[in-house]
C-alpha positions in Angstrom: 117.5 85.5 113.0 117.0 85.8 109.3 113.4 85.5 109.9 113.6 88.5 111.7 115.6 90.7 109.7 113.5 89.8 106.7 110.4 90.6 108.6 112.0 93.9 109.8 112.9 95.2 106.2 109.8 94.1 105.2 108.0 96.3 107.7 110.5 99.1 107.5 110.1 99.3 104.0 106.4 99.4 104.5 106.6 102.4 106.8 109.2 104.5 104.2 106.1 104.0 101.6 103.1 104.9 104.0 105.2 108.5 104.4 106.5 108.6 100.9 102.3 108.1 100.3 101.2 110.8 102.9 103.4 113.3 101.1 102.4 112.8 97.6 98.6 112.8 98.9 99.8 116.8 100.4 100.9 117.5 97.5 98.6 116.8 95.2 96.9 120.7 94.4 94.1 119.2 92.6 90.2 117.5 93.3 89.2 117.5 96.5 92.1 118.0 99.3 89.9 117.9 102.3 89.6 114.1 101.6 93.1 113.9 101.0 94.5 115.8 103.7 91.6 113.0 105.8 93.0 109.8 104.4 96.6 111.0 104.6 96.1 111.0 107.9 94.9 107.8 108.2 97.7 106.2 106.8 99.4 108.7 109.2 98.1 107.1 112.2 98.4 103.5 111.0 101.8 104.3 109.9 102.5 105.5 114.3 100.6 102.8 115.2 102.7 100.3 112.9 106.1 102.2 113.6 105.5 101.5 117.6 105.0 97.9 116.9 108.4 97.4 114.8 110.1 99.7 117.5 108.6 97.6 120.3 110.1 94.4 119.0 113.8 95.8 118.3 114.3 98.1 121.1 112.7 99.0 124.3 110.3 101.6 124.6 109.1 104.0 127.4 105.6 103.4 128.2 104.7 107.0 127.5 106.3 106.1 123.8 104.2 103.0 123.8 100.8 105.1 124.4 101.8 107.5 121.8 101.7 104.9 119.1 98.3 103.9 120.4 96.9 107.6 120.5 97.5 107.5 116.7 94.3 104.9 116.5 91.9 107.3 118.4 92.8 109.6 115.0 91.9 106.8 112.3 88.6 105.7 112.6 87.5 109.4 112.6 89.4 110.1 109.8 88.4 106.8 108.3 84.6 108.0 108.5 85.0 111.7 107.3 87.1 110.7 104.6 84.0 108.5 103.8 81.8 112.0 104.0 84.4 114.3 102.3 84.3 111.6 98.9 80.9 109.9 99.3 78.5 113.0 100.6 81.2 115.4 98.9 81.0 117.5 102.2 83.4 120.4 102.3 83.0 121.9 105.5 83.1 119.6 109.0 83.3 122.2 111.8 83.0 121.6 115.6 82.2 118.1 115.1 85.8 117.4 113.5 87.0 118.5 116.7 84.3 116.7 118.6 85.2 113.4 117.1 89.2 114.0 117.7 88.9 115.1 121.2 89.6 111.4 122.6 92.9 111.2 120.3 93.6 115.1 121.3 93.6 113.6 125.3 94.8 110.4 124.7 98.4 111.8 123.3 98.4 114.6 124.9 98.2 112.5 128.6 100.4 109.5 127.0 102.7 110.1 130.3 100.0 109.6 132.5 97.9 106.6 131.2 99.0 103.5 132.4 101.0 101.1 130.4 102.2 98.3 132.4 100.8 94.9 130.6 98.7 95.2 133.9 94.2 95.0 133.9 93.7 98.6 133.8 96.3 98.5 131.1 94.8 96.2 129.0 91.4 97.4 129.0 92.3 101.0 127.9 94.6 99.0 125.3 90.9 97.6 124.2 89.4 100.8 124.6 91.3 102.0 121.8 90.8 99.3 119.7 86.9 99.2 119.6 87.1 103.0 119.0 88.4 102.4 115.7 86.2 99.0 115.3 83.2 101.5 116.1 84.4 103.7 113.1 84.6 100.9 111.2 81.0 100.1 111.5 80.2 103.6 110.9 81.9 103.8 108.3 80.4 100.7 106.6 77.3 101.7 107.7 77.7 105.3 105.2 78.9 103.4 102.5 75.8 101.2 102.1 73.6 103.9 102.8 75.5 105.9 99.7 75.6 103.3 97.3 73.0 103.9 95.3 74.2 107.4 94.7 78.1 106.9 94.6 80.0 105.5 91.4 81.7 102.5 91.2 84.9 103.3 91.3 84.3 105.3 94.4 82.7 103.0 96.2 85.2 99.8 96.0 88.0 102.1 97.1 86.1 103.4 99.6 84.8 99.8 100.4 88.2 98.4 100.1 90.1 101.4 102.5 87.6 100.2 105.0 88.3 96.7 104.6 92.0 97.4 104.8 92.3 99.3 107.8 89.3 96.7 109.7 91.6 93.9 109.2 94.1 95.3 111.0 91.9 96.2 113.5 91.0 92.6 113.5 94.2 91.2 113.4 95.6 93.6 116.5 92.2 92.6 118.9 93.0 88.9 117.7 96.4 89.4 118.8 95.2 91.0 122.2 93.3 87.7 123.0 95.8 85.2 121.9 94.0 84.1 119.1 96.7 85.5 116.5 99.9 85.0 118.2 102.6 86.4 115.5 102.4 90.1 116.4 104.7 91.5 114.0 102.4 90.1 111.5 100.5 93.3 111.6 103.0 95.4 110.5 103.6 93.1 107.6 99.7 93.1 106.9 100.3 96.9 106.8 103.1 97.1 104.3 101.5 94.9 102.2 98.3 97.3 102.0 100.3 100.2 102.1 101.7 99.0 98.4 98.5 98.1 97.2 97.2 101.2 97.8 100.3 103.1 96.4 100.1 101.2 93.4 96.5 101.8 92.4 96.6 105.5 93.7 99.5 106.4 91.5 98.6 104.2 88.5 95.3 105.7 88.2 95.9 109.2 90.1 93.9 108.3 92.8 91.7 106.1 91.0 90.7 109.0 89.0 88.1 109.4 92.1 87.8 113.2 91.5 87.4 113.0 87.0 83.7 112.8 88.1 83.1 114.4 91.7 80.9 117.3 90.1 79.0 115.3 87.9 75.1 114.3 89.3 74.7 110.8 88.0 74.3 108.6 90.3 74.5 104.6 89.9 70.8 104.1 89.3 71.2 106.6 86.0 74.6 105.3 85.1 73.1 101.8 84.5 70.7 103.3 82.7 72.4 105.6 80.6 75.1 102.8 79.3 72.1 100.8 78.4 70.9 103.7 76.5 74.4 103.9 75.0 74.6 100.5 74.1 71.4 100.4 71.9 72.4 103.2 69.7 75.6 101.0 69.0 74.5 97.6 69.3 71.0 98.2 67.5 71.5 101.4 65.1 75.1 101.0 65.0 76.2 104.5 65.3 79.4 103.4 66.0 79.5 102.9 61.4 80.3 106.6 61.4 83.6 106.9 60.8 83.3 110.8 62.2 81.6 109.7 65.7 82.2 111.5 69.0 81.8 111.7 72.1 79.8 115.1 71.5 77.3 113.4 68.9 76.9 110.3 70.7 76.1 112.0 74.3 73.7 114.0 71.7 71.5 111.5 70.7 71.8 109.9 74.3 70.1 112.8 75.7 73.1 113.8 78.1 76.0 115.7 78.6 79.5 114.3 77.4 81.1 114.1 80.6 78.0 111.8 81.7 78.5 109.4 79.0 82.1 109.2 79.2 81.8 108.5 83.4 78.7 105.8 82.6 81.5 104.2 80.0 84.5 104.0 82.0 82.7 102.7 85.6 81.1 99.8 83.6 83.3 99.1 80.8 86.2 100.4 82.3 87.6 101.6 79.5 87.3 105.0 77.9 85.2 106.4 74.3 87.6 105.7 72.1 88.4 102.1 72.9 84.8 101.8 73.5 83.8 102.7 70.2 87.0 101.0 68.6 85.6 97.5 70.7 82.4 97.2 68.5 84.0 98.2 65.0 86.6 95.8 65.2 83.9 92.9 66.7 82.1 94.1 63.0 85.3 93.5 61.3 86.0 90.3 62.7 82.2 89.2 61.6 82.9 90.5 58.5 86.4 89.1 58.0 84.4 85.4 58.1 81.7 86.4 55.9 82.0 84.3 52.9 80.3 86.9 51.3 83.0 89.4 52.0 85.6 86.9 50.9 86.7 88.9 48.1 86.4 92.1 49.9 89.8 94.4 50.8 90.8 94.8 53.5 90.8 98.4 53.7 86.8 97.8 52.4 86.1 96.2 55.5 88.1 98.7 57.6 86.2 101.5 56.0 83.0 99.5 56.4 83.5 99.2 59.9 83.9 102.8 60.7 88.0 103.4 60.8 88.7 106.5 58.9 91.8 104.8 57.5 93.6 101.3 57.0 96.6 102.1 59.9 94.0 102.7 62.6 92.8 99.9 61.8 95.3 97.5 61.5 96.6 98.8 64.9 93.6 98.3 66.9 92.5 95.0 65.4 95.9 93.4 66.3 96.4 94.8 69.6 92.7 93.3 70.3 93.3 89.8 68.0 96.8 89.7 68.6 96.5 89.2 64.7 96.5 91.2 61.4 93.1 91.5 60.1 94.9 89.6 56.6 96.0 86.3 59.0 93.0 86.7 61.1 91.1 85.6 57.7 93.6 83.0 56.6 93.3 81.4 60.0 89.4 81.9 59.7 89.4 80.1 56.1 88.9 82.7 54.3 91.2 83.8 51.3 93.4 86.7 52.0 93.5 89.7 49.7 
């Protein structure tokens, strides 16, 4: 019994975040809310989906409200596969074949009353049906993200990768269930809340996975990797990075590119942005330096001004919240002789 009730809140609790979720994606007035009106309503179909299955184990359901909560499937693979076009192919406009591709989830709930639900053959193969709809979507789905790859970020492409992986699971875990090979059906819904939170978490820590900072920009993977090789030699080789006045202006300058480029080509393989990028190789100088016996007698604020910080508090700040140390006991502990 405690099982159960643990198992409900858990799934309950899932549910009240997937529609907390759907609203913020609706309201969010910026990037690109085609894809977010698609992939809030993917969450709400799995959330209809999940909803029927908690219902189903605490009360009884009509089997017109049991189809219902199946219909909601025939609307997430398509949704799972334009949602793949609106972010990937940044497709704006989807016309007839939106409507095309929702037609069997358009029929399905709209004749919920009249499909059979009775646990009987006919019963379980439309129960199937449904399920290799989405598993088709799936496939399609995967099938655009490897044929984008090449020209999608990063970033983009493990959410995208990940949102498929997500919602195949559960179609995994719910055809599993249908042939006895998973027998803990609830354990979907937990599945669900679980992923639900996951995605909350990333989506709202990083605003979507800042998925839309670089929608407009034309560099594609290919020219990333190259360009933060090209970045990388002008710091690691002429050591630009010295220049205590360096920005992200001048060094997408002498890169050959705009700004926004070199900032996107930066944060998708660093992950990190210009400043700390920048801050990463002065304070990688100053720890060399720190060590250098013949910079034994050298202050402190030398070095820092060596380095490239245009003053001692910058860098103090940034070398101890990358050493955990002080740049004085950084030396001490390094054998050299503060000053």
């Amino acid at each position: 019994m405690v099982s159960q009730s643990v198992i409900l809140v858990l799934s309950s609790l899932g549910l009240a975040q997937a529609i907390f979720l759907m609203v913020y994606l609706l309201s969010l007035k910026k990037g690109n809310r085609t894809a977010n009106l698609f992939l809030a309503l993917i969450i709400l179909g799995l959330t209809a989906r999940i909803g029927k299955a908690v219902l189903n184990t605490q009360i009884h359901l009509e089997a017109w409200q049991r189809n219902l909560g199946i219909s909601a499937i025939l609307l997430v693979g398509p949704m799972l596969w334009f949602y793949g076009k609106a972010i990937l192919q940044r497709q704006k406009t989807f016309g007839k074949r939106l409507v095309f591709h929702l037609m069997p989830f358009v029929l399905f709930a709209g004749g919920c009353a009249l499909i059979p639900n009775r646990f009987d053959f006919i019963s379980k193969v439309i129960y199937l049906s449904v399920f290799l709809h989405l598993a088709f979507y799936v496939a399609l789905s995967t099938y655009s993200l490897q044929r984008e790859r090449k020209r999608t970020s990063r970033p983009l492409f493990v959410w995208y990768r990940n949102l498929v992986l997500g919602v195949g699971l559960i179609c995994v875990f719910y055809i599993g269930h249908f042939f006895h090979v998973i027998p803990f059906y609830i354990g979907g819904a937990i599945f669900f809340s679980f992923l639900i939170y996951c995605f909350s978490f990333l989506l709202l820590k990083r605003h979507n996975f800042t998925l839309e900072k670089y929608q407009n920009s034309k560099l594609d993977s290919t020219a990333s990797k190259e360009l933060i090789m090209k970045i990388k030699v002008l710091f690691e080789k002429e050591e630009v990075y010295l220049n205590s006045k360096l920005t992200l202006e001048k060094v997408s300058t002498l890169a050959g590119t705009s700004s926004r480029n070199v900032s996107r080509a930066i944060n998708e393989h660093d992950g990190t942005n210009f400043s700390d990028f920048v801050n990463a190789y002065r304070i990688e100088k100053a720890k060399n330096l720190l060590v250098d016996k013949a910079y034994a007698k050298e202050k402190i604020a030398a070095i820092a001004y060596d380095c490239g910080f245009g003053n001692v508090t910058s860098f103090n700040l940034a070398f101890k919240a990358a050493t955990k140390q002080t740049p004085s006991s950084y030396r001490s502990t390094s054998g050299q002789v503060s000053t």
